[in-house]
C-alpha positions as CSV (number, residue, x, y, z in Angstrom):
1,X,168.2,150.5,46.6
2,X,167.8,146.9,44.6
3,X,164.3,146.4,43.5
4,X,162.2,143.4,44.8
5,X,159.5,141.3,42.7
6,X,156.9,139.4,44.1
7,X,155.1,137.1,41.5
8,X,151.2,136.8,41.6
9,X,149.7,133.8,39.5
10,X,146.0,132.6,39.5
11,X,145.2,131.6,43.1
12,X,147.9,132.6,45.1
13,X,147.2,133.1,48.8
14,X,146.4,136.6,49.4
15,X,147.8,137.5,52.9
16,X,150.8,135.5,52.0
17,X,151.6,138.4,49.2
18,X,150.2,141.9,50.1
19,X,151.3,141.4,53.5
20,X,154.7,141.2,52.0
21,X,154.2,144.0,49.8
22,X,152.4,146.3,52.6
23,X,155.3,145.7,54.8
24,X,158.5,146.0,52.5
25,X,156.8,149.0,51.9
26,X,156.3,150.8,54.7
27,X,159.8,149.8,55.5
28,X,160.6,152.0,52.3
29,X,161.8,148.9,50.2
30,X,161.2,149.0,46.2
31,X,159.0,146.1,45.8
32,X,156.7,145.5,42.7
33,X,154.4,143.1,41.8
34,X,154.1,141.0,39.0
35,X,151.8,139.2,37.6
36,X,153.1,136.0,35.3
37,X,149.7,136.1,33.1
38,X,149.6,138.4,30.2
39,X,147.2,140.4,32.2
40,X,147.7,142.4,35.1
41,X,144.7,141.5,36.9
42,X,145.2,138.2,39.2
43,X,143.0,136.0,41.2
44,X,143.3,135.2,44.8
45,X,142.9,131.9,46.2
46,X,140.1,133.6,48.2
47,X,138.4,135.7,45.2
48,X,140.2,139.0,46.1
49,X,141.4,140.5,42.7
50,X,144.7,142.4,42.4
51,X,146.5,144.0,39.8
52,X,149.6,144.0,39.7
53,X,152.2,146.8,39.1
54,X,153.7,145.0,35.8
55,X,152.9,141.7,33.8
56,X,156.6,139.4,33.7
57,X,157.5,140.4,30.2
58,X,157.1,144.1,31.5
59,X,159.8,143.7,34.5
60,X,163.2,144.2,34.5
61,X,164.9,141.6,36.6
62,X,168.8,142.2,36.1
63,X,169.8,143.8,39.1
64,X,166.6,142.3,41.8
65,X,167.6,141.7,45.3
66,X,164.7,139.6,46.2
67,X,162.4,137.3,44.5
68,X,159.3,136.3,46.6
69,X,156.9,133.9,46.0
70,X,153.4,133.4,47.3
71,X,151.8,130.0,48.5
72,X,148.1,129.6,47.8
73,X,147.2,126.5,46.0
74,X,147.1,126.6,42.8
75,X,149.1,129.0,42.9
76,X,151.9,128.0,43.6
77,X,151.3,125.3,41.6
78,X,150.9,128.1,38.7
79,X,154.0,129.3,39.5
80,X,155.9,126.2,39.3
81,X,154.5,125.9,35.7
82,X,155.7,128.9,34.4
83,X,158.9,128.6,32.7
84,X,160.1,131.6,32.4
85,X,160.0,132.6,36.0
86,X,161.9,129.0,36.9
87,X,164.7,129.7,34.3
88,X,164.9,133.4,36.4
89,X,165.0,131.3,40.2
90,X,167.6,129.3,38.3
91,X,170.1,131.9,37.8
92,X,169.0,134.6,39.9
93,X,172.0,135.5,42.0
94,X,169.8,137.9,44.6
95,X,168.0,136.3,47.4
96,X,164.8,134.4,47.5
97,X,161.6,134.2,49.7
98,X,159.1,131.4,49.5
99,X,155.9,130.6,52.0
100,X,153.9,128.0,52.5
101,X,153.6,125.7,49.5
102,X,156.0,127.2,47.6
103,X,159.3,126.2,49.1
104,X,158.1,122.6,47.8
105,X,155.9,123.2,45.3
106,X,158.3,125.5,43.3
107,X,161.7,126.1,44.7
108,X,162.5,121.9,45.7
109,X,162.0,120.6,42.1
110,X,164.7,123.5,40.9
111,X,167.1,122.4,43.5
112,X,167.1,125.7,45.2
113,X,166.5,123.7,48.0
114,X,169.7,121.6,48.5
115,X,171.4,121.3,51.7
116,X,169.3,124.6,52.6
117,X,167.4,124.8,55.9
118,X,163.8,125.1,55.3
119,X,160.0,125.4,56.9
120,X,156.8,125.1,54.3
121,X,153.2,124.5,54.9
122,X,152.5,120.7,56.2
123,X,152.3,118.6,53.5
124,X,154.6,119.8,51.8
125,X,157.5,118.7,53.5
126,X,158.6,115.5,52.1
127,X,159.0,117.3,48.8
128,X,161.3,119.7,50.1
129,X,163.5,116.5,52.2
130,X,163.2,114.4,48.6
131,X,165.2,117.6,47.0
132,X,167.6,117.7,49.9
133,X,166.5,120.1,52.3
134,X,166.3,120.1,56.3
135,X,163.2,120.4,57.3
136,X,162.7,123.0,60.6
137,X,159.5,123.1,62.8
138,X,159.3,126.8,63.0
139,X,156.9,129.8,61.1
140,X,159.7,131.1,59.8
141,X,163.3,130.5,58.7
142,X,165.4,133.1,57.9
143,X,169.2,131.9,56.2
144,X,171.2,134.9,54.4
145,X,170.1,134.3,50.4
146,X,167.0,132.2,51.5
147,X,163.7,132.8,53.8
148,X,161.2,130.1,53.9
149,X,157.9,130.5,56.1
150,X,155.3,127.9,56.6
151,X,151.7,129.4,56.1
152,X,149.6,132.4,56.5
153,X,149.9,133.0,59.5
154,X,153.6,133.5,59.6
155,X,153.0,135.9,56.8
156,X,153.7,139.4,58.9
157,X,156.8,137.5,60.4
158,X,157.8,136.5,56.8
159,X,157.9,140.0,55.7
160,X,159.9,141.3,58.9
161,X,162.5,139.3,58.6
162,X,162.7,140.3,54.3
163,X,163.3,143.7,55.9
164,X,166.0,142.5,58.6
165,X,167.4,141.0,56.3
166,X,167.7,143.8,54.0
167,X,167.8,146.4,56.7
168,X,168.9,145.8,59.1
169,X,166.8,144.8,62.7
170,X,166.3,148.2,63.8
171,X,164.2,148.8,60.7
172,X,162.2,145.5,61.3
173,X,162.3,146.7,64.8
174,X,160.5,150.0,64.1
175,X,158.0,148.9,61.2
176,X,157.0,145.7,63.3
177,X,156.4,148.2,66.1
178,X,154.7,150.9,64.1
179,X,152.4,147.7,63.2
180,X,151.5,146.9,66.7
181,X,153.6,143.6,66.8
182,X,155.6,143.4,69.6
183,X,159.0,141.1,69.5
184,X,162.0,141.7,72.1
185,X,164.1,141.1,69.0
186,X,163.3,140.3,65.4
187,X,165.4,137.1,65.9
188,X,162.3,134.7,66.4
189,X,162.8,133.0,63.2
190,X,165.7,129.7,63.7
């Protein structure tokens, strides 16, 4: 199985990335995270402190399947200034997840974005339409190289549909269940 990063930078929304990481793992999904400061301690947005699994310069991304990012503000706003991690969105050839401010704040200005079908956090959807993305009224939407979810509270739906997408429903099916959360089908995202 491909290995999965999610990147941590000072202030990012913390429901928005462990509840990624918690999920994708109990699906039994290789996720790490990374932190894109030389240190592997990171700041929420709310105070809560994580440290991450590895520090960028420590990860290996040739062969990644996924590369999520995290709203949170500034976070994502850290993330869009760190160049090294846009050169790797540039080029990555995987797929890529993005919530909340991200999709705009990081993701539009690369032109990941272009003729794509995406959702963000309010607010940040005119930067998303300058860059040439649809913009769709839904928590979450789920294409086949991109998922895109608008805030926190899509953040549990977010990470399902990672794992559908990697997995297969069934999978989704049975860790959303295990979780308590109760879809007919893991199909509620566009």
């Amino acid at each position: 199985m491909q290995r999965s990063y999610i990147f941590l930078a000072e202030g990012f929304e913390e429901i928005e990335a462990l509840t990624v990481v918690d999920v994708m793992r109990r699906a039994g999904m290789d996720i790490k995270t990374v932190s894109i400061t030389s240190s592997k301690e990171v700041a929420g947005a709310h105070g809560i402190n994580v440290k991450a699994d590895l520090t960028f310069k420590e990860a290996d991304f040739s062969d990644s399947e996924w590369l999520i990012l995290p709203g949170g503000m500034p976070g994502a706003t850290n993330l869009a200034s760190d160049e090294a991690l846009c050169d790797l969105l540039k080029v990555h050839k995987g797929k890529i997840a993005a919530i909340c401010a991200a999709p705009g704040v990081v993701l539009a200005p690369l032109g990941l974005l272009d003729g794509q079908e995406v959702t963000c956090y309010p607010g940040f959807d005119e930067a998303c339409r300058k860059h040439g993305a649809t913009m769709r009224d839904v928590p979450v939407m789920a294409l086949s190289k991109l998922i895109t979810a608008n805030g926190p509270s899509a953040a549990l739906r977010f990470a399902l549909a990672i794992v559908a997408n990697s997995l297969g429903e069934n999978i989704a099916q049975q860790v959303g269940g295990a979780m308590l959360f109760y879809p007919k089908t893991m199909n509620f995202y566009f």
